[in-house]
N, C-alpha and C positions, 0 to 999 in steps of 0.2 A: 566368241565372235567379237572382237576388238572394233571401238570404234576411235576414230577421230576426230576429235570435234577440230570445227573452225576456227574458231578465237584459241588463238596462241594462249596458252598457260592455261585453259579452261580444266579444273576440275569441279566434278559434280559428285553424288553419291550415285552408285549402281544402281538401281532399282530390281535387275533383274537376278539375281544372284541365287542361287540354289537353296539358298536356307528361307528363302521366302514364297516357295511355293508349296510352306508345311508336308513336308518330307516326298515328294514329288521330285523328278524330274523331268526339264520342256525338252523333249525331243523335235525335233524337225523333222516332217515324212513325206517325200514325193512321188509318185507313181509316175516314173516317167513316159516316155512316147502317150500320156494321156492326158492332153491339155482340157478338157473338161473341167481339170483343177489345175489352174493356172498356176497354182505357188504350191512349196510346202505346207503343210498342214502343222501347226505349233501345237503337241500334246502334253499336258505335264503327268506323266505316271508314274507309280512308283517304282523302284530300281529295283526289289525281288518280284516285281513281276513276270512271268517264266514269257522268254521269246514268244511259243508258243499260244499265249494268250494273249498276246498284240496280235497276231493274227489270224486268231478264232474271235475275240470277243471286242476288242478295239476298231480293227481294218474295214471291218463290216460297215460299223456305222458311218464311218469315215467316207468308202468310197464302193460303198454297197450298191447305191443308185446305178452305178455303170454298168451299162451292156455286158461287158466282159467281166467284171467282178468275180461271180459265178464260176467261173471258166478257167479260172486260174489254178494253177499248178504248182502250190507253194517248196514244192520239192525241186523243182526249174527256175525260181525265180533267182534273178542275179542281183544282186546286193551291193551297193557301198556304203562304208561309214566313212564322214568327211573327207570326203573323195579317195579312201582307198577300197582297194576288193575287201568285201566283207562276205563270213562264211558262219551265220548263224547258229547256235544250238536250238533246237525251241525248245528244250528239257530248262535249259539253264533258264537263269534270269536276266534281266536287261542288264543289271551292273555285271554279273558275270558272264555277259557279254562282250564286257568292255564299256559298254556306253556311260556317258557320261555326262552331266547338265550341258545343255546344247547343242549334242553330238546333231549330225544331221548322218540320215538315212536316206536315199533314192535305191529304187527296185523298178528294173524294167521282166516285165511278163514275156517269153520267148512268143511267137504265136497269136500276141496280141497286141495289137497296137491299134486301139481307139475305134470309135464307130466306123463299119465300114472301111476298117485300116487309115482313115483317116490323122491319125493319131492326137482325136479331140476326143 
């Protein structure tokens, strides 16, 4: 994710760079149509961690509290990685899923859309 700074010629050092989250990657994760969580969630894990245990043993605590949590269908869930269609393994691992420091993930739940369909 590229930034701009304002003052012409500005260079600074990174801070956020991948080798500084001791062998970790910061994914970004959105649930969408559930504003409940207003933004992505910034998670740093590690990149042989199987898909599958982002969403047994990560998602939960993340966005467990929601009504619909529970109710989800992670065999139906539609996916993107930085804005394109994404099509998960959960066997595999995050890097061999592609992902990568920063990537951003959103997943909309078919069926469910926030309290009451409210989509909060």
């Amino acid at each position: 994710m590229p930034v701009v700074a304002l003052k012409p010629g500005y260079a600074g050092p990174v801070q956020d760079t991948e080798d500084k989250f001791h062998g970790n990657r910061l994914l970004y994760i959105c649930w969408d149509e559930h504003l409940l969580f207003c933004s992505p969630v910034a998670l740093p894990l590690p990149p042989s961690m199987p898909f599958g245990a982002l969403l047994s043993e990560v998602l939960p605590g993340v966005y467990g509290s929601h009504p619909d949590f529970a109710r989800i269908d992670w065999s139906q869930a539609l996916w993107t990685e930085s804005g394109k269609p994404f099509k998960p393994d959960a066997a595999k691992s995050l890097a061999d899923n592609g992902l990568v420091h920063k990537s951003v993930l959103r997943f909309r739940t078919p069926g469910l859309r926030g309290i009451r369909g409210s989509r909060s």
